[in-house]
C-alpha positions in Angstrom: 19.0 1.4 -33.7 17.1 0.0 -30.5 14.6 1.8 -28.9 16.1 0.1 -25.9 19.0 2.2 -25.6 18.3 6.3 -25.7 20.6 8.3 -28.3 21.4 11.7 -27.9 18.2 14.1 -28.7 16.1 11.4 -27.1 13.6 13.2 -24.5 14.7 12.0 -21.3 12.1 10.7 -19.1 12.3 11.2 -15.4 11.6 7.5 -13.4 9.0 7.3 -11.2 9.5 8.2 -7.7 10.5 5.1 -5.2 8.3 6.6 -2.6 5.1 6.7 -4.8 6.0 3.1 -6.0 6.7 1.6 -2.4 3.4 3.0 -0.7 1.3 2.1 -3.3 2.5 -0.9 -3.9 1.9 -1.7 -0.6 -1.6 -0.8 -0.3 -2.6 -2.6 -2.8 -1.2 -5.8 -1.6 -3.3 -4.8 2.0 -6.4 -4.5 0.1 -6.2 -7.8 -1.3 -5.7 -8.9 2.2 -8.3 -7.3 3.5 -10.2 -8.1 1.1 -9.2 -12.0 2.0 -10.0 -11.7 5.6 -13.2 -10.6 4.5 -14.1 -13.9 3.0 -12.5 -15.9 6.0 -14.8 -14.1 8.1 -17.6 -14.7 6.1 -16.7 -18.1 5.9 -16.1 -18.4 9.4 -19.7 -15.8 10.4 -21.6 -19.1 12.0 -18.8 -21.1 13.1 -18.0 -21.8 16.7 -14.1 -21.2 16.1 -12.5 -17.6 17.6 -12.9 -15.0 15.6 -12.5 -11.8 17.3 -13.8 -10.0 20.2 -16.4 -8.0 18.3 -18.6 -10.0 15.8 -19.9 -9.3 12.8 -22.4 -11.8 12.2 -24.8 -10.5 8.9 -23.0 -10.9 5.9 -24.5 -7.7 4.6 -21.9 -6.2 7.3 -19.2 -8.0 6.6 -18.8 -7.6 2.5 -20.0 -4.0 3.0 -17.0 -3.4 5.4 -14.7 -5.3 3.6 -15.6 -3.9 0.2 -15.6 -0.4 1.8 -12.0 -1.0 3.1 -10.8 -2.6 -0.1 -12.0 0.5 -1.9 -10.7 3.0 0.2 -6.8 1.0 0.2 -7.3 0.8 -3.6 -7.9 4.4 -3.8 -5.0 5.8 -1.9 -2.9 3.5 -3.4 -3.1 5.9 -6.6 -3.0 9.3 -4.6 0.2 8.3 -2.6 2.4 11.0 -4.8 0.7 13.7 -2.7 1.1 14.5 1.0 -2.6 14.0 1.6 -2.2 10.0 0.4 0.5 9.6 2.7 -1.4 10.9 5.3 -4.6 8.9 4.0 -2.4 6.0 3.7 -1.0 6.1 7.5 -4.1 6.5 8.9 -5.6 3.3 6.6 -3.0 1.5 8.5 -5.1 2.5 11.9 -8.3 0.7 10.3 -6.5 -2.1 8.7 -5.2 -3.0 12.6 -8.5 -2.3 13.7 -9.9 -5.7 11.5 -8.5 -7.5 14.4 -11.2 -6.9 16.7 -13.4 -8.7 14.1 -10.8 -11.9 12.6 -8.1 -11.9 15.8 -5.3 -13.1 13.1 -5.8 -9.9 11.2 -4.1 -8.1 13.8 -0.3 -9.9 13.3 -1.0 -9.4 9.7 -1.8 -5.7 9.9 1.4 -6.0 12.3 3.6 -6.8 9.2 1.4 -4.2 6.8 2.2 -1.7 9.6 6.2 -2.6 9.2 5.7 -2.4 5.4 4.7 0.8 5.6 6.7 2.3 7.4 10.0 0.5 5.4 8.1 2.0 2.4 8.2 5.5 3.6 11.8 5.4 5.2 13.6 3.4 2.4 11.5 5.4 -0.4 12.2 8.8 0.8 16.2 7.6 0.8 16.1 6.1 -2.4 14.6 9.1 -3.7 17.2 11.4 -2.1 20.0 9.1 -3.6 18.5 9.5 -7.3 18.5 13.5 -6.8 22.0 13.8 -5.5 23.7 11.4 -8.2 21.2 13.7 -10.8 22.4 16.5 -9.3 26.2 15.2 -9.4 25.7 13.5 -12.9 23.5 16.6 -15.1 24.7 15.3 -18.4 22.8 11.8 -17.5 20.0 13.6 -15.5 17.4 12.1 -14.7 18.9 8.5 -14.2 17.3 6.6 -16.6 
């Protein structure tokens, strides 16, 4: 027999919840981002090209920043199965909009984080509303596996 397939007397293991997945999936593609922007504005620190309207011109600041922000995304990426990583998480989205005072573009691409975001909580929660209601229709195959 394949350990693919369960047979009866198998332990059933409950799947992960969409919600968790989603958010914290989604912060940890931001901090990558962020963590990008971060060396575009390095990069970019003594150039005479736009950057943003507040300047952040010693690289101490801006890898400090940066890492700080990557960090912190990275973090509540793994605490998003509580209430208090939600929360954490939504509010991240405030400081990730807030990088385009210092790299102007930043501020369509926390635009689309933003949208991410909230998709991951709206389509997460309903996923994981459907997965209870057919496990609640469906005990003998409860969880869904």
């Amino acid at each position: 027999m394949s350990k693919d397939r369960p047979v009866p007397g198998d332990r059933i293991k409950p799947k992960k919840s969409a919600l968790v997945q989603f958010t914290s999936m989604t912060l940890q593609l931001e901090a990558f981002v962020v963590a990008f922007a971060a060396v575009a504005l390095y990069g970019l620190r003594d150039s005479g090209f736009e950057k943003g309207p507040v300047t952040l011109s010693s690289p101490t600041a801006i890898w400090v920043a940066g890492g700080v922000l990557f960090v912190l995304l990275l973090v509540l990426s793994r605490m998003t199965a509580s209430p208090a990583g939600i929360a954490g998480g939504t509010i991240a989205q405030v400081l990730v909009i807030a990088t385009g005072l210092f790299l102007t573009m930043m501020f369509l691409v926390a635009v689309v984080f933003v949208a991410m975001w909230v998709a991951s909580l709206r389509i997460g929660t309903r996923v994981d509303r459907e997965r209870r209601a057919y496990d609640d229709a469906h005990p003998e195959t409860a969880p869904n596996m």
